[in-house]
Phi, psi and omega in degrees: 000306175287336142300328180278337167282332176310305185308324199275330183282346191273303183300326172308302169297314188304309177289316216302297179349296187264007157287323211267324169326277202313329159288017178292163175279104177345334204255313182345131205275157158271127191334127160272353147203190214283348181316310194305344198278325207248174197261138179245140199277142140327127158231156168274039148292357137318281168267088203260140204295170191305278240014129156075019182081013168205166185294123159313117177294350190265340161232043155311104175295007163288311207211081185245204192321094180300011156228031181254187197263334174287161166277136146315129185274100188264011203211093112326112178267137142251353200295170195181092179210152182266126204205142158220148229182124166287105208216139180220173194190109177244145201185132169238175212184126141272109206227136177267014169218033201309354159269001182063033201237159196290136168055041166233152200196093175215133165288154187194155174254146164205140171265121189257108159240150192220139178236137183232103179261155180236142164207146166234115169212161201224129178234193181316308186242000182240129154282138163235101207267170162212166175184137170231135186236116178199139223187187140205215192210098142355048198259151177251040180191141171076172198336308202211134188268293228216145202230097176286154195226112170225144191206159176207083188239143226231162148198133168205141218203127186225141173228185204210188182286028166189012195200190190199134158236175184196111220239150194187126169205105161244155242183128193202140152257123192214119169279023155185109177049212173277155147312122147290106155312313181300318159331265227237006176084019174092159179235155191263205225006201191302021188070017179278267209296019130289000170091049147199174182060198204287045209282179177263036147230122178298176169277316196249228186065182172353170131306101183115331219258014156311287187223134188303341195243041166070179171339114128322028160294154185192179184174117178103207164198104140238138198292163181228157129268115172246118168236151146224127195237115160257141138222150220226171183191118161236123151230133181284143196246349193186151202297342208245012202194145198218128187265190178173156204218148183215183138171137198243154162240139160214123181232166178226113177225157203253102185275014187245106153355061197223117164283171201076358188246136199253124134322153134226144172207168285170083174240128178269126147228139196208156169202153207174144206226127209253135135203156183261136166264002149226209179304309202243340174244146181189158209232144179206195156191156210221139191239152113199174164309074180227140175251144174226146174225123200245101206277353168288139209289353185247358164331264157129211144224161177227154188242123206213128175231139202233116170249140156194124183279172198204134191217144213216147164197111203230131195246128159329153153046013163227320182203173183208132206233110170239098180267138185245114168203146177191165164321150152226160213227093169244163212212130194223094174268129168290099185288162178274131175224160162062031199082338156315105176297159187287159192221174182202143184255175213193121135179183199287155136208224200226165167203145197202173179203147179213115151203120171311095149273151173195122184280121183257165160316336204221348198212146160227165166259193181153104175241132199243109160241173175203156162216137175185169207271101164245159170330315149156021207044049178095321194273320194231173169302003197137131176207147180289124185236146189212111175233133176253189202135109195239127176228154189217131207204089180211143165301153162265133182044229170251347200211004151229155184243145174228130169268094161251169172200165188201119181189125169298146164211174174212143179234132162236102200321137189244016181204137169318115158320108173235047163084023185238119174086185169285170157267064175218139190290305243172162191183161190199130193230107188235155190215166162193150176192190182206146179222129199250139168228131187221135167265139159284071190087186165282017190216342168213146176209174186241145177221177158214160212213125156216160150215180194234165163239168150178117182245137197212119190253108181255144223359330171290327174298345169266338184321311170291346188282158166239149188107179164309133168235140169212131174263015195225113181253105167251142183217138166227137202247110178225148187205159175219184191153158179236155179240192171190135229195044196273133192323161206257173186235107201285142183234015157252000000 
């Protein structure tokens, strides 16, 4: 019943689509690739306010303040128009694993449908992204067949002759982790409430501070409700030099009865002082805070103070290279169980961030690693985390795109299993996937998709089992799908 309504719902947007095709206006140029077709969200990071009788270079988006949460920009925009815009996506998928569960390998179908509004608007000194993401998800295999998919992301940024704040809140009901590009073929409209384009999860800051609550690894569907709410603040103190100020909240709670899965949630503050030292280059170094609290009684907390110095380098329209590293001081108590008194543990490591942007004539890129202390996804009280990760981005022509990523992380438990979480030291989750898109007129287009998965727990996870034990979640995903996309509608 729910594939045949999925099918029926595809064929509608596919005529309504090429009913919307067929009307453009003829002299209207055709997209030069499928990026060009959807409206991509604006920041007035163009036009950046005066200082000091001229544009301050320290809060300049080719290059800004390096210890604050934006990222260098190598794709100037200047257009600055207010808009809401509208996106719908229908997608089917064949999954060898569509429960997400260990040593299990059956094919199945699931049907996606997401529907998205977008707003933009722009006033003299404020911006505003908005984004709703909501739809569901369609299985032909297990308990319960149908899965609601809802995400929500806000960013807003108001400024002043020498400074900026800014607010990023994002928010998902999800039956497995995140949206996935690489997956499910991308969610339509701009990416804000998908982790991407001007979304409420930052670029730059700490190591871990994308998302307050670490890796998205999961295992079953069990649905979560995931927010992260920053807020941010840069004043330039002299054209070459800058404070900056953050603090963040994040929780992850899992609403569904499942052992092995941990609550957690999460508090950040950091503050860190940028300065450049030519044009292209530039240094900083960065303090914080941070608490993770786990509400389950064997939980515990863990507690972490963090430096990390910085060094930054950025060539206009080609590339931005941000290397990071510093001591961390974490401190992890430990509740009391089993006649056991509570106890609390103290020591040292490093923490770090590296990441590589690089613009080709024709291509784009991206390389990421990080390593800091996250909650653990669910699976352990708090673990030392280390994630890598590589993306690629080039037109095929005038009307196709091909997207690919790839990236890894490995976690290791930083507190004695006590019958809280999985039972297991350490686990490592690699993905990889691709996506082909070719648009069809201005208002639709079609893609196709596969990835791959694999969460790997290790050899302590069988230690306790009985029976067959298997620690290895393998999943392979391939989709197709159409999208729709009718032209956005000025609100000025």
């Amino acid at each position: 019943m729910s594939f045949t309504l999925t099918t029926r719902l595809f064929l509608a947007v596919l005529s309504i689509s090429l009913c919307a095709a067929a009307q453009n206006d003829p002299q209207e140029q055709t997209p030069q690739s499928p990026a060009d077709s959807q409206p991509q969200p604006v920041r007035s990071d163009t036009a950046p306010a005066p200082a000091f009788g001229q544009n301050a270079p320290i809060l300049n988006p080719e290059n800004p303040p390096l210890s604050g949460l934006d990222e260098p920009r190598l794709e100037m925009r200047s257009a600055l128009r207010s808009f809401i815009s509208p996106a719908l996506q229908v997608s089917t998928s064949a999954d060898t694993n569509s429960g997400n569960q260990p040593g299990t390998s059956s094919v199945s179908s699931v049907s996606r449908v997401l529907g998205a509004f977008d707003l933009q608007r722009f006033w003299p000194k404020t911006d505003l992204f908005a984004e709703y993401l909501g739809g569901g998800a369609f299985y032909t295999s297990g308990a319960e067949t149908v899965r609601q998919l809802q995400a929500l992301g806000v960013l807003g940024t108001t400024r002043w002759r020498t400074g900026q704040v800014s607010l990023r809140d994002s928010f998902s009901y999800l039956p497995e982790g995140s949206f996935s590009t690489g997956a499910f073929g991308g969610a339509p409209g701009l990416g804000i409430a998908a982790g991407g384009g001007n979304s409420g999860i930052p670029g730059g800051g700490l190591p871990g501070i994308r998302s307050l609550n670490g890796p998205s690894s999961s295992l079953g569907l069990v649905p979560r409700i995931d927010n992260t709410t920053i807020g941010d603040v840069v004043q330039s103190l002299t054209p070459r030099s800058a404070v900056t100020a953050a603090g963040g909240y994040g929780f992850d709670h899992f609403t569904e009865d499942q052992p092995g899965l941990i609550n957690s949630q999460q508090i950040t503050v950091q503050g860190g002082y940028s300065y450049m030292l030519n044009r292209r280059d530039q240094a900083a170094i960065i303090y914080a805070f941070q608490e993770v609290h786990f509400p389950q009684e064997a939980g515990g907390q863990v507690n972490t103070h963090v430096i990390n110095l910085r060094w930054g380098r950025t060539i206009t329209g080609r590339m931005s290279i941000v290397i990071g590293a510093g001591p961390q001081y974490t401190s992890i108590y430990h509740p009391a169980s089993a006649g056991n008194p509570s106890t609390t543990d103290t020591r040292w490591s490093v923490s770090g961030r590296a990441h590589l942007n690089y613009k080709f004539s024709r291509s784009s890129g991206s390389l990421s690693y990080e390593k800091y202390t996250s909650p653990g996804s669910g699976f352990f009280a708090g673990a030392d985390t280390q994630v890598g990760r590589l993306s690629y981005d080039k037109p095929l022509g005038r009307t196709w795109q091909f997207l690919a990523d790839a990236g890894i992380s490995y976690s290791k438990r930083i507190q004695e299993f006590l019958g809280v979480g999985v039972g297991a030291n350490h686990y490592t989750d690699a993905f990889a996937g691709a996506v082909f898109h070719k648009q069809m007129g201005r208002n639709f287009g079609v893609f196709a998709a596969y990835r791959f998965s694999d969460l790997t727990f290790d050899s302590s996870f069988c230690q306790n089992a009985t029976g067959t034990c298997n620690r290895i979640t393998l999943r392979h995903i391939g989709s197709i799908g159409v999208d729709w996309h009718p032209r956005p509608v000025r609100i000025e």
